[in-house]
C-alpha positions as CSV (number, residue, x, y, z in Angstrom):
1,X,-15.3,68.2,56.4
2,X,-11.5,68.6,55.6
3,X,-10.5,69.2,52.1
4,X,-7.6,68.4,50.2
5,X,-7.0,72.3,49.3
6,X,-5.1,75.8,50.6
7,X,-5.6,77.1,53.8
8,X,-8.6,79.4,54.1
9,X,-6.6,82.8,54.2
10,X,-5.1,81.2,50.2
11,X,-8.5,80.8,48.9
12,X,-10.6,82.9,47.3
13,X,-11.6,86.2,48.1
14,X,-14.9,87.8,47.6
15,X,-14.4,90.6,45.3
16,X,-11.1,90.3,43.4
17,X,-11.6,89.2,39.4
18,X,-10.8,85.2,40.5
19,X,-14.2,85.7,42.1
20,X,-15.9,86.7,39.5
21,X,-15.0,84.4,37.1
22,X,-16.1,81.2,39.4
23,X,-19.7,83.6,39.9
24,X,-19.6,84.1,36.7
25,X,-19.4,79.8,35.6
26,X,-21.5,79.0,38.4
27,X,-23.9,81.3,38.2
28,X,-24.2,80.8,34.2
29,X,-24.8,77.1,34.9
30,X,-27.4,76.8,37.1
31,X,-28.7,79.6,35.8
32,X,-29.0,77.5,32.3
33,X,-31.2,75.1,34.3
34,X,-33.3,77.3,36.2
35,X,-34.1,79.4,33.0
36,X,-34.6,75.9,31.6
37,X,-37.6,75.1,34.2
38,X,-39.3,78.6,33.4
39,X,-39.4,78.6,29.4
40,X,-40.6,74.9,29.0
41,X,-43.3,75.6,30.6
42,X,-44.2,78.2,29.1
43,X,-43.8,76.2,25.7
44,X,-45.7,73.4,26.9
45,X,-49.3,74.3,24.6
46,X,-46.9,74.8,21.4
47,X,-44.9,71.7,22.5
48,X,-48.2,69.7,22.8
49,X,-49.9,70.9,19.9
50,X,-46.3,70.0,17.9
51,X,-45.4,66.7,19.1
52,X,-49.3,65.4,19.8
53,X,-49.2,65.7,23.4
54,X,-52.1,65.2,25.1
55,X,-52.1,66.0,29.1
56,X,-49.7,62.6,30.1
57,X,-47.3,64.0,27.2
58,X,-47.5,67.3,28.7
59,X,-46.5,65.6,32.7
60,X,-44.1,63.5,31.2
61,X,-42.4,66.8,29.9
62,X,-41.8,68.1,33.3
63,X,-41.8,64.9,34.9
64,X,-39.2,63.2,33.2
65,X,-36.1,66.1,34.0
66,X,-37.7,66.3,37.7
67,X,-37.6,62.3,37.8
68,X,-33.9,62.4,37.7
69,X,-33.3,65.7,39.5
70,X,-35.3,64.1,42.2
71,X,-33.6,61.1,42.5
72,X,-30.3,61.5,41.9
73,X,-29.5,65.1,43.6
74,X,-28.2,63.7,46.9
75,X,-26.0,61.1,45.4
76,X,-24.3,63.8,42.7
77,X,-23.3,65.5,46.2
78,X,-21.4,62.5,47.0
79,X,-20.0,61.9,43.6
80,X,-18.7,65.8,43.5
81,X,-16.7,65.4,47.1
82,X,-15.0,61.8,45.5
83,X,-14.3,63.1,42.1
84,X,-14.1,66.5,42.0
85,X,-16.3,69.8,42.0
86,X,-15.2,71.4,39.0
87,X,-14.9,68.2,37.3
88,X,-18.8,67.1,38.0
89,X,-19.5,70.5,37.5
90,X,-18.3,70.7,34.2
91,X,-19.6,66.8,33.7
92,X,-22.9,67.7,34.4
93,X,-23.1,71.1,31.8
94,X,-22.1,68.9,29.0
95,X,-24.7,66.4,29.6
96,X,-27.4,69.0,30.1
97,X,-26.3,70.9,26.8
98,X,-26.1,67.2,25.2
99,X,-29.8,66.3,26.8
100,X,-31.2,69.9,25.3
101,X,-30.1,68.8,21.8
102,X,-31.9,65.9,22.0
103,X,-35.1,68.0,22.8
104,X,-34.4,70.4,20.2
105,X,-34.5,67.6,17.2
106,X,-37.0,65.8,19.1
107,X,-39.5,64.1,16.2
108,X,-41.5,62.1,18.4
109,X,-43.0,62.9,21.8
110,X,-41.1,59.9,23.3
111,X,-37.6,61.1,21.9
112,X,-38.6,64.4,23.8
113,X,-39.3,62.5,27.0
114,X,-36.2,60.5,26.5
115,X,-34.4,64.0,26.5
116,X,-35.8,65.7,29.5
117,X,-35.2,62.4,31.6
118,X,-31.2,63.3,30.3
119,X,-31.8,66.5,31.2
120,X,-32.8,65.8,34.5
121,X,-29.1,63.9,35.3
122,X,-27.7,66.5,33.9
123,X,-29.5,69.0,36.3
124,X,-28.7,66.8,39.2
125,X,-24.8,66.5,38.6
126,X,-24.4,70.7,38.0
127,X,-26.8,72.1,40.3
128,X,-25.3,70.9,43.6
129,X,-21.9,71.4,42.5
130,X,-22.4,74.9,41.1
131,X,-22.6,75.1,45.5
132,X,-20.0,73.0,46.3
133,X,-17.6,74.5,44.8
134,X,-18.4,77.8,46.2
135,X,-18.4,76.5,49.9
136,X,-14.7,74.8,49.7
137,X,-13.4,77.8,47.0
138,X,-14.0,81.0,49.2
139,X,-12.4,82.0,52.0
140,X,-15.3,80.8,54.9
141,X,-15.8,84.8,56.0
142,X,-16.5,85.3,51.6
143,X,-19.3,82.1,51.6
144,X,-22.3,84.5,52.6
145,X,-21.2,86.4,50.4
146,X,-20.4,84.6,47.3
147,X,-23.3,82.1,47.6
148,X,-26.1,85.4,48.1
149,X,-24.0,86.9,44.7
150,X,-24.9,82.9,42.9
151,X,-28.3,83.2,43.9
152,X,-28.6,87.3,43.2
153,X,-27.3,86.0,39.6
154,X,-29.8,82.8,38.9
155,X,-32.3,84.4,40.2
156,X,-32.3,86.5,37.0
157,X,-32.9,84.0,34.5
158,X,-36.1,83.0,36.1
159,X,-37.3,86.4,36.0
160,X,-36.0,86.5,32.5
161,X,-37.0,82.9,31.6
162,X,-40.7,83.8,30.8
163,X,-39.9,86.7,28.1
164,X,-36.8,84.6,26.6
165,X,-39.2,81.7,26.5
166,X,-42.2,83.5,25.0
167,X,-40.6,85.5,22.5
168,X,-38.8,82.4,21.2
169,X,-42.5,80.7,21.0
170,X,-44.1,83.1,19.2
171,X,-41.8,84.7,17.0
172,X,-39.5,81.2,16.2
173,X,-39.8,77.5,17.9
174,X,-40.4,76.0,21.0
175,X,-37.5,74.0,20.2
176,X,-35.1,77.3,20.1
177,X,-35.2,77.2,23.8
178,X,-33.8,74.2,23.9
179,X,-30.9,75.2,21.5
180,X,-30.0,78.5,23.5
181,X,-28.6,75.9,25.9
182,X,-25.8,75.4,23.7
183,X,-23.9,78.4,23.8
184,X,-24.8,78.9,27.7
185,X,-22.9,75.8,28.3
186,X,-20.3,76.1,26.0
187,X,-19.6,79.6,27.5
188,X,-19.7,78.1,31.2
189,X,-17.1,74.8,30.6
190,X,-14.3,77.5,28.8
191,X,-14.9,79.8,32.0
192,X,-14.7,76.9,34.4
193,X,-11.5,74.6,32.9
194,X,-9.3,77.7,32.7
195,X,-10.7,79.9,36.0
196,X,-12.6,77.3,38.6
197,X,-10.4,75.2,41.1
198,X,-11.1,71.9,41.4
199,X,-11.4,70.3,45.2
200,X,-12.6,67.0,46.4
201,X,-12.8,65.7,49.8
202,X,-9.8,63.3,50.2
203,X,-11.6,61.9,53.8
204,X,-14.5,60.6,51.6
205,X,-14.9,56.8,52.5
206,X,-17.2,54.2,51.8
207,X,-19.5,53.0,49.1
208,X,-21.4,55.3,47.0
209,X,-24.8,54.3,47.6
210,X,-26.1,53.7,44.2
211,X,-28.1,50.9,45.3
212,X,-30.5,53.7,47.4
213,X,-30.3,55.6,44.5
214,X,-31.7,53.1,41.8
215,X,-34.3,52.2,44.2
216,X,-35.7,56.2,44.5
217,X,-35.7,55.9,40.9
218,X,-37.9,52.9,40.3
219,X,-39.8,53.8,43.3
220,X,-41.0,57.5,42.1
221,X,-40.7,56.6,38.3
222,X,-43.4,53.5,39.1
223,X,-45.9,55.9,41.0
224,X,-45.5,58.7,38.4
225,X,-45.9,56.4,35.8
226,X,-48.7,54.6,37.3
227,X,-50.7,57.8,38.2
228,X,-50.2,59.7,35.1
229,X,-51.6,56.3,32.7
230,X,-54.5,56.1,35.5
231,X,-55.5,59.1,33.9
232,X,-56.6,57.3,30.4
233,X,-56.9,54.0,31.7
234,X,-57.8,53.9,35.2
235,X,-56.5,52.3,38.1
236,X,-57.9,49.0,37.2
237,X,-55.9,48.2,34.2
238,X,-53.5,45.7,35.0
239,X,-50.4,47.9,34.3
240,X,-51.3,50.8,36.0
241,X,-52.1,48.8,39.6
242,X,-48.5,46.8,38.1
243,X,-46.4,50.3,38.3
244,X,-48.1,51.6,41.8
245,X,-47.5,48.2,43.0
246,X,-43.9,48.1,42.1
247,X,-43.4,52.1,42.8
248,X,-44.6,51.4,46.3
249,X,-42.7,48.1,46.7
250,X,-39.2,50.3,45.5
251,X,-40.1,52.8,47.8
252,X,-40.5,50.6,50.7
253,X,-37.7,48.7,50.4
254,X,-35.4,52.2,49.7
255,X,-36.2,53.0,52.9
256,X,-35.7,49.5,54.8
257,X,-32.0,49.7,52.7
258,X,-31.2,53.4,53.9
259,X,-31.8,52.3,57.1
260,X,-29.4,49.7,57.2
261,X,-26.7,51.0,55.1
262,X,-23.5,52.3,56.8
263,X,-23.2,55.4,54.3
264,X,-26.8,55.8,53.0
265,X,-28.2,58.6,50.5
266,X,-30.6,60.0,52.9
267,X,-29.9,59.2,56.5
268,X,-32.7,58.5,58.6
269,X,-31.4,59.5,61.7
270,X,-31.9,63.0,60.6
271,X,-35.7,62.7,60.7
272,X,-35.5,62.6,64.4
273,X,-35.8,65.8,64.8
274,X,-39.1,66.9,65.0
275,X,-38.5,70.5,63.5
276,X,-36.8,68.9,60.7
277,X,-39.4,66.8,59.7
278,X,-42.5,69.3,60.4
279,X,-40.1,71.7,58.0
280,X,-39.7,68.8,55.4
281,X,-43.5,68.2,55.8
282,X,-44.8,71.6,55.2
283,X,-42.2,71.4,51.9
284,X,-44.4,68.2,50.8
285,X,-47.5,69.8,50.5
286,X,-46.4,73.9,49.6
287,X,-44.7,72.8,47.4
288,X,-46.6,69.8,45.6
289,X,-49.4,72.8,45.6
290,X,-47.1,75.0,44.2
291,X,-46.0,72.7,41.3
292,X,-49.1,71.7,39.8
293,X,-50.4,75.5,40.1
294,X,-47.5,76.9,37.9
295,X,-47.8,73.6,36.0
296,X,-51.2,74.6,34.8
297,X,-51.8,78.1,35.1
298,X,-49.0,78.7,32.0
299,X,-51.2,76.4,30.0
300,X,-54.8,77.6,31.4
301,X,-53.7,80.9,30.3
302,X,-53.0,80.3,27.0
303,X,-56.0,77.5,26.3
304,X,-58.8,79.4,27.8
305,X,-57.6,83.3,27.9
306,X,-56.3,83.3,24.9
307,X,-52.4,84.4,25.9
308,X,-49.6,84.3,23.4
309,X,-46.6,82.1,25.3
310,X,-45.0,85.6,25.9
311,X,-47.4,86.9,28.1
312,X,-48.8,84.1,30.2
313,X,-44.9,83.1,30.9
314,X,-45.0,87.3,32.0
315,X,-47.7,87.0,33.7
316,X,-46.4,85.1,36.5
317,X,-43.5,87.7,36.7
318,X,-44.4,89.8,39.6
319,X,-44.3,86.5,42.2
320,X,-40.4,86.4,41.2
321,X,-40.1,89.9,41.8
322,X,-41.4,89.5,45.0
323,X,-39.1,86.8,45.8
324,X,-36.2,88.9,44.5
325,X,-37.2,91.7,46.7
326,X,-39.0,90.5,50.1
327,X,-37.3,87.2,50.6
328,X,-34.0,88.3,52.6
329,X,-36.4,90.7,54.8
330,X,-38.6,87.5,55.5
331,X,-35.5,85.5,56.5
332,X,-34.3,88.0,58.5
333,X,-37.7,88.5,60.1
334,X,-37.7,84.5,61.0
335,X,-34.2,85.1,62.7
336,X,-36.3,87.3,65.2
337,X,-39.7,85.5,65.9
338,X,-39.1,82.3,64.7
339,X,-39.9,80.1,61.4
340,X,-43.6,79.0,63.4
341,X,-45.4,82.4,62.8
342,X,-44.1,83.3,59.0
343,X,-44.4,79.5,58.1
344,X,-48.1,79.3,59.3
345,X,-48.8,82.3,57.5
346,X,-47.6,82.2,54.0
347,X,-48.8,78.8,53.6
348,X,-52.6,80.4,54.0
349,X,-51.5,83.6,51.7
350,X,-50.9,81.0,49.5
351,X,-54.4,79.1,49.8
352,X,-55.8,82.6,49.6
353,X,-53.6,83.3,46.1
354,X,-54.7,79.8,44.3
355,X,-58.4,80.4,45.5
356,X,-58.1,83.7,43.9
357,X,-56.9,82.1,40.7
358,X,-60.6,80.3,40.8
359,X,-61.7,83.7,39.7
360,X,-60.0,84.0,36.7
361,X,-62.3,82.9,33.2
362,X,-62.4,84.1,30.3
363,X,-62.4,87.6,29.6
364,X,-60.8,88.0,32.7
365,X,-58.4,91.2,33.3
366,X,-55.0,90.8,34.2
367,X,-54.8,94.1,36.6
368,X,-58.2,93.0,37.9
369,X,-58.3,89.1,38.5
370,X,-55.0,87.3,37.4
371,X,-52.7,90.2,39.5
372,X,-54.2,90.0,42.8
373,X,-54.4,86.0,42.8
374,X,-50.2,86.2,41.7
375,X,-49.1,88.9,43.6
376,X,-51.1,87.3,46.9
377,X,-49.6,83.9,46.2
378,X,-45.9,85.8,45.9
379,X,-46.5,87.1,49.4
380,X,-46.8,83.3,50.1
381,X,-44.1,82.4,48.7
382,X,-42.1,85.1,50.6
383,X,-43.3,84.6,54.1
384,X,-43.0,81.0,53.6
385,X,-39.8,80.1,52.1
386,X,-36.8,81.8,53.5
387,X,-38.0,80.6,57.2
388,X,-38.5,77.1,55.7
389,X,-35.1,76.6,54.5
390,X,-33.0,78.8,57.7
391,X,-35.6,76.1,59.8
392,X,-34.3,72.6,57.8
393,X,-30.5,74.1,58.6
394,X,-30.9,75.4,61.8
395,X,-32.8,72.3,63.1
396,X,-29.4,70.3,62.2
397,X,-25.7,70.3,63.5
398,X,-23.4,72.6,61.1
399,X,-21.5,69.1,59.7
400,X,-24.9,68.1,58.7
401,X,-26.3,71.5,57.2
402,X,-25.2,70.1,54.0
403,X,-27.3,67.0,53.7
404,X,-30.0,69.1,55.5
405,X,-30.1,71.1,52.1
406,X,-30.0,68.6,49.9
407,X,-32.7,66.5,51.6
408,X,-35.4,69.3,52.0
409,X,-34.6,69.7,48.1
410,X,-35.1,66.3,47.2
411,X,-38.0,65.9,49.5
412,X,-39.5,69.3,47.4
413,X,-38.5,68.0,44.1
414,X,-39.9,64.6,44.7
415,X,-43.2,66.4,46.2
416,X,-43.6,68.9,42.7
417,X,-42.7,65.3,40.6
418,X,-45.8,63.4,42.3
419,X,-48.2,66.6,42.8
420,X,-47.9,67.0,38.8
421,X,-48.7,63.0,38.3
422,X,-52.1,63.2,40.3
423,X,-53.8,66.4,41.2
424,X,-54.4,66.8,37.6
425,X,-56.0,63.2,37.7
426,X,-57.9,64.1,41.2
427,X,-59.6,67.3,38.9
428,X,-60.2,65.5,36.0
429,X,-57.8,66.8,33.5
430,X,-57.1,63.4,31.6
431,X,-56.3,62.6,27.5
432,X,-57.3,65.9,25.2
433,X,-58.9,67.5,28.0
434,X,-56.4,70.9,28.5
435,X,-57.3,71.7,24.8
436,X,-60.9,72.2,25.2
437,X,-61.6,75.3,27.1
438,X,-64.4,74.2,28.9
439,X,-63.5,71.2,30.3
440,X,-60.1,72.4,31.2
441,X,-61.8,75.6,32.8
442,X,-63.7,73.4,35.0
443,X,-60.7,70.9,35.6
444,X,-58.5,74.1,36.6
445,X,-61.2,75.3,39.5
446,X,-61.1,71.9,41.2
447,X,-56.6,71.4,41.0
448,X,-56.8,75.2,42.4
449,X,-59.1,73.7,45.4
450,X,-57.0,71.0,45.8
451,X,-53.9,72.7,46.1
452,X,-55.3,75.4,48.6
453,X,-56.3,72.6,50.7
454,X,-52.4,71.1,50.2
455,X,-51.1,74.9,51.3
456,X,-53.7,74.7,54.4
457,X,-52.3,71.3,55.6
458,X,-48.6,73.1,55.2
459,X,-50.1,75.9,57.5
460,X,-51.3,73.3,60.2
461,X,-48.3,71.3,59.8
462,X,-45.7,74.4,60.7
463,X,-48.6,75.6,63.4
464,X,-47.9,71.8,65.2
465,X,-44.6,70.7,64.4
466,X,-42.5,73.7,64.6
467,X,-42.0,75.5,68.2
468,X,-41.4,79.3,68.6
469,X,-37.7,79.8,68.9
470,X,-35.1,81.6,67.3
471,X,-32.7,79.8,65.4
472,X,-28.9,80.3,66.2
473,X,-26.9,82.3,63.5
474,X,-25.0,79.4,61.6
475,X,-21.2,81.0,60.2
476,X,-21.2,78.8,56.9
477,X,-24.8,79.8,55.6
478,X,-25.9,83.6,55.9
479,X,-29.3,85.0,55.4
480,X,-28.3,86.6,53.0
481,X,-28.0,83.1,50.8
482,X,-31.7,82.3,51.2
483,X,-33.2,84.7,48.5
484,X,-32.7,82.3,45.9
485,X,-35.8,80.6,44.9
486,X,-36.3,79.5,41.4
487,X,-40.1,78.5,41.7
488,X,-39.6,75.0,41.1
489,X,-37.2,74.3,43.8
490,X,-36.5,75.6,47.5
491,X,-33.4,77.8,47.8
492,X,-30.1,75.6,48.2
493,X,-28.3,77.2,50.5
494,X,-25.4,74.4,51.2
495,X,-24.3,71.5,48.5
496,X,-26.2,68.8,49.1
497,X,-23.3,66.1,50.5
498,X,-24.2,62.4,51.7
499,X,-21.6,60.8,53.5
């Protein structure tokens, strides 16, 4: 890619206080959405109970921002490289701090929905640029570097998310964490405008491929609308089999246009690869288990246990920590053996980790059943996501480890977005259901079988698709960038670019 900008050796160095201002911006905008992602869940019983949410409300919630981030990720990579990376950048913190004003006045349950699907653009435009402007600001021998420091950084607002998010519950509103987005983004345009340089790629060509992106759009928002209403109406009500039908019809015909476009979205021809898709594969199912488990285990905890928000948002803690401290020892441990080993491996850890959570009732002790379930799943996590995401870019040429990225994100987003539509369906957890503790006790021991089951097939799936080789060191994207996971998304270790 050749940008319109200074040679390398009049860019940025890692270290010197220009640096640390662009850390600073980009770090304090995507770290507004990740922190985002951790406290509303957490809210979601006080939001429910508030707004008159039963569990559809409650999917719509998360659904509606990961909707939009799912859909429109790849195409905000293109829009970034044509219009600028500061300028999306800065587009995109606006709109988010606009969106979380909506949810903080929010009367009615749809007005909220209506503000997390805003949210969800406004995720999409800053989170991939927040990258791209760190790839084409630093000097190429500084990327490593500056793009561990972004992840070092956000990663502390999802370890922080649960205790901002709690305290906020129980001591003020739900809709406080919604208004602590104002100042965050305030604070991050000022640094930005006067201290981040913009760059765009001046070789860009072609359409933007908006027609592929309206189509992902209608195709997921169909099949998450049409599975979430199943729930209280079944699938034989007319408008329930109307939105599959026309989710599925979207989808289809998304794919067929990809195909034949000359600058699609997501290009197909980079499914050929076998390693590539296995890795996108095993991202389907870990982390479509992994998204309805954190989905409901904030809840569970606080309908059946008893937890205040604070300490069932904490009470996830220690997998975070585990990220934050194992994850750059896994990926360096995949650069030896091989992604095949670690990613068969972490995806049964995790199995073991939601089957432990099956143990967990009430009156049960968090140092006794809810810690070893966590802290076993965290292990998971760490053996299993580092190797995935060095395995999507090493499985591609360095041009394309950008739109590698963004893919596997899209494909991990899209995964969480329908898990959260219809494993709770598949357990049962439909209408009022999450408020009684009974039922919702039950409901929560069959989604934890069904997503150990989901991180099994991710186990057979790396066993079969991914041979034992060691991945060539890749110059633009250091290990050291793959620590990063906010739970709800893989690490992004490149911007997401579709040309």
């Amino acid at each position: 890619m050749v940008d319109a900008q200074p040679e390398d050796t009049d860019r940025i160095a890692f270290g010197t206080a220009r640096a640390r201002w662009v850390l600073a911006a980009t770090a304090l905008g995507s770290g507004m959405a990740f922190l985002d992602g951790t406290v509303v869940n957490v809210a979601l019983p006080a939001m429910g109970e508030d707004l008159g949410a039963g569990i559809a409300g409650l999917q719509w919630i998360v659904n509606g921002y990961m909707l939009m981030l799912a859909s429109l990720i790849l195409l905000s990579g293109s829009l970034g490289d044509r219009l600028g990376r500061r300028r999306l950048f800065v587009v995109g913190v606006i709109w988010f701090a606009l969106a979380s004003l909506v949810c903080a006045v929010a009367p009615t349950l749809g007005v909220m929905i209506g503000g997390r699907v805003l949210q969800g653009v406004g995720g999409a435009l800053l989170t991939p640029g927040s990258l791209a402007i760190l790839q084409t600001s630093f000097r190429h021998s500084d990327r490593g570097k500056a793009v561990g420091a972004w992840s070092g950084l956000t990663s502390v607002a999802a370890a922080i998310g649960p205790f901002v998010g709690g305290t906020l519950v129980d001591h003020g509103s739900w809709r406080l964490i919604f208004l602590l987005n104002l100042p965050l983004a305030l604070i991050t345009v000022l640094v930005a405008m006067r201290h981040v340089p913009d760059t765009r790629d001046e070789t860009a060509s072609g359409k933007l491929d908006l027609g592929g992106a309206l189509l992902a759009t209608i195709g997921l928002a169909g099949l998450t609308l049409g599975l979430i209403s199943a729930g209280d109406r079944g699938f034989g009500d007319p408008a329930v089999l109307t939105s599959l039908v026309l989710g599925v019809v979207a989808l289809a015909v998304f794919v067929e246009v990809e195909r034949r476009s000359s600058h699609p979205m997501l290009p197909p021809g980079i499914f050929k690869n076998l390693r590539f898709t296995g890795a996108n594969l095993v991202t389907v199912v870990v982390y479509g288990a992994l998204g309805t488990a954190t989905f409901l285990v904030v809840v569970y905890l606080q309908t059946v246990l008893g937890y205040d928000a604070l300490h069932a948002g904490a009470a996830l803690l220690p997998m975070t920590l585990l990220m934050l401290s194992l994850s750059g020892y896994a990926g360096s441990l995949s650069e030896r053996i091989g992604a095949r080993v670690p990613m068969t491996v972490g995806p049964v850890l995790m199995a073991g980790g939601f089957l432990l959570m099956r143990r967990i009732g009430p009156g049960a002790g968090y140092f006794t059943e809810i810690l070893p379930a966590v802290v076993v799943l965290g292990l998971g996590l760490v053996s299993t996501v580092a190797p995935l995401t060095a395995t999507v870019l090493s499985s591609v040429e360095d041009h394309h480890a950008g739109i590698a990225s963004g893919v596997n994100n899209a494909v991990a987003r899209s995964a969480q977005l329908m898990a959260v539509a219809a494993i709770p369906l598949a357990a049962g957890i439909t209408g009022d259901s999450y408020r009684d503790p009974v039922a919702f006790g039950h409901s929560f021991m069959t989604a934890m079988w069904i997503s150990s089951a989901l991180a099994v097939a991710g186990a057979a799936l790396a066993w079969l698709t991914l041979a034992d080789h060691r991945p060539e060191p890749r110059k633009p994207v250091a290990v050291s960038t793959h620590r990063h996971c906010a739970l709800e998304s893989p690490p992004l270790s490149n911007c997401p670019s579709s040309r």
